[in-house]
C-alpha positions in Angstrom: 0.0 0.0 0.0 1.2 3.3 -1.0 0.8 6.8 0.9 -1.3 8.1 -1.9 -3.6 4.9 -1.2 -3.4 5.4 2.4 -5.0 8.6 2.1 -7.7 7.9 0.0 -8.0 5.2 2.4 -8.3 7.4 5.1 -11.1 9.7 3.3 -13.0 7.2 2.3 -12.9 5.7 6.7 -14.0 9.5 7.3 -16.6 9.7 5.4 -18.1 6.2 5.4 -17.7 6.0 9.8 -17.8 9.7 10.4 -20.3 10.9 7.8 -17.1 14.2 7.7 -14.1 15.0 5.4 -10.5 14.2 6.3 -8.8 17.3 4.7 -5.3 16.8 5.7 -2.7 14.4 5.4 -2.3 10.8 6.2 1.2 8.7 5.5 3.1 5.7 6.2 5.8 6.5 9.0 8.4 3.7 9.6 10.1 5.4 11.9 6.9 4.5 14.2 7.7 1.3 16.3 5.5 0.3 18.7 2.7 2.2 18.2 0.5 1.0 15.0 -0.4 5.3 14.0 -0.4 8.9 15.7 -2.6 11.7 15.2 -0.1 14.9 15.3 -2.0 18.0 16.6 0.2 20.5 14.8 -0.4 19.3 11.7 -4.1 17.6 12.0 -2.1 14.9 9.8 -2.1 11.2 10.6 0.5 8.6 10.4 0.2 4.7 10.3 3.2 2.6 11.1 3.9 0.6 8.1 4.6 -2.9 9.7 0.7 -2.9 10.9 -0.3 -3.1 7.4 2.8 -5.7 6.7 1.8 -8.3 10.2 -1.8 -7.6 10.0 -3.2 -6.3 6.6 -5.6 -4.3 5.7 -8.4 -4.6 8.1 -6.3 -3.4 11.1 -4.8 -0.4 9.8 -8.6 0.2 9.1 -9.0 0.0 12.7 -6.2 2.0 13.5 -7.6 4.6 11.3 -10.8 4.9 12.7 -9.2 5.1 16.4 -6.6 8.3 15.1 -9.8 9.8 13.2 -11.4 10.1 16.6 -8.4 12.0 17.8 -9.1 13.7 14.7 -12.3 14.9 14.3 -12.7 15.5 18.3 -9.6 17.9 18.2 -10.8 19.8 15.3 -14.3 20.2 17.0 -12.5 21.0 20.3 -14.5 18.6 22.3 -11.8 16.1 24.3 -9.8 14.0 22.4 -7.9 12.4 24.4 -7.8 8.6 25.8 -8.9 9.8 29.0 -11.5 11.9 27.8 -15.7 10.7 27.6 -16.2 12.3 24.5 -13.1 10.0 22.9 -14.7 6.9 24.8 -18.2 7.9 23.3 -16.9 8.2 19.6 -14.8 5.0 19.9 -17.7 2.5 21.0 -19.9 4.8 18.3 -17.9 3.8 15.3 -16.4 0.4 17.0 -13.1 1.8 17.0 -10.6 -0.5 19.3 -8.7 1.8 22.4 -5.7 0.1 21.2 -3.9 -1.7 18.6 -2.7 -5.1 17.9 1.0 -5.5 19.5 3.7 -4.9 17.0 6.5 -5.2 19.6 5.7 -9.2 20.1 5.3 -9.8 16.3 8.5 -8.0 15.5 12.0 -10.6 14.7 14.3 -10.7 17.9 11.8 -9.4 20.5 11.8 -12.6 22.0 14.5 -13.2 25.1 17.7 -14.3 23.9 19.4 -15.1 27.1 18.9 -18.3 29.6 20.5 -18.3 33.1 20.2 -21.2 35.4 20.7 -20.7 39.5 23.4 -23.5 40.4 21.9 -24.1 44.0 17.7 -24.5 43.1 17.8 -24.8 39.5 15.2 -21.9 38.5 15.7 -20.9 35.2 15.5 -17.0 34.1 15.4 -15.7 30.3 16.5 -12.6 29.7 16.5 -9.8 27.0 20.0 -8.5 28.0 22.9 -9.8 29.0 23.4 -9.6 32.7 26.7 -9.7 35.1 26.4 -12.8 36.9 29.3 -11.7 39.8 26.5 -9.1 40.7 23.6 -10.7 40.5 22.1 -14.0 42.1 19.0 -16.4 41.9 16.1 -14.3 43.3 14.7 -17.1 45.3 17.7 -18.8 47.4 20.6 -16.2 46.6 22.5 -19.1 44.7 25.1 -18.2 42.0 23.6 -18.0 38.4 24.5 -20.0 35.2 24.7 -18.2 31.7 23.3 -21.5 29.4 22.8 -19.8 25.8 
């Protein structure tokens, strides 16, 4: 999917769920990583991270749209647009717009944890995301010296 099919994407969500125009600009932003889009208040312009429509297709950037269009239109009317806000939680369950998206972090390559220690005295395993110094630390249940496996 391109940007320029994105945004007619994007008009097309506003008008069909919101029954209003989406005048600005929405685009694919990469540099996103774990959040699946953003709704930038200086701007009024929308991104959606690119990986959602790569892990998920289509129907969840829908989703995500829908969710950033709230921010959207709310801000623009100045009624409150934030998470926290009723008005937000109104529009949401009005449109059937999820509060959050799917988890890109856990479907992303090399989120999983890398490292395995083993405690020499009880045997309790710990993985680990990072490397840790196993003269400073020890085995949180009997203080026993820990093992780096893999």
């Amino acid at each position: 999917m391109t940007d320029e099919q994105l945004q007619q994407l994007v008009c097309t969500v506003s008008n069909r769920f919101f029954q209003k125009a989406f005048v600005h600009e929405a685009l694919f932003n990469k540099r996103l990583k774990t959040t699946g889009g953003r709704y930038l208040l200086s701007t009024h312009n929308i991104e959606v991270n690119p990986k959602s429509f790569e892990l998920f297709g289509e129907e969840e950037v829908i989703q995500i749209i829908k969710h950033e269009l709230c921010h959207y239109h709310l801000h623009i009317e100045g009624k409150g647009y934030q998470h926290r806000d009723r008005d937000f939680k109104e529009l949401l369950k009005k449109v059937d717009a999820p509060r959050f998206c799917s988890s890109i972090s856990n479907k992303l390559e090399g989120s999983e944890k890398k490292h395995l220690y083993t405690c020499s005295e009880c045997g309790v395993s710990y993985r680990r995301k990072r490397r840790l110094n196993t003269e400073k630390y020890r085995c949180g249940k009997c203080l026993g010296k820990l093992i780096y496996k893999k």
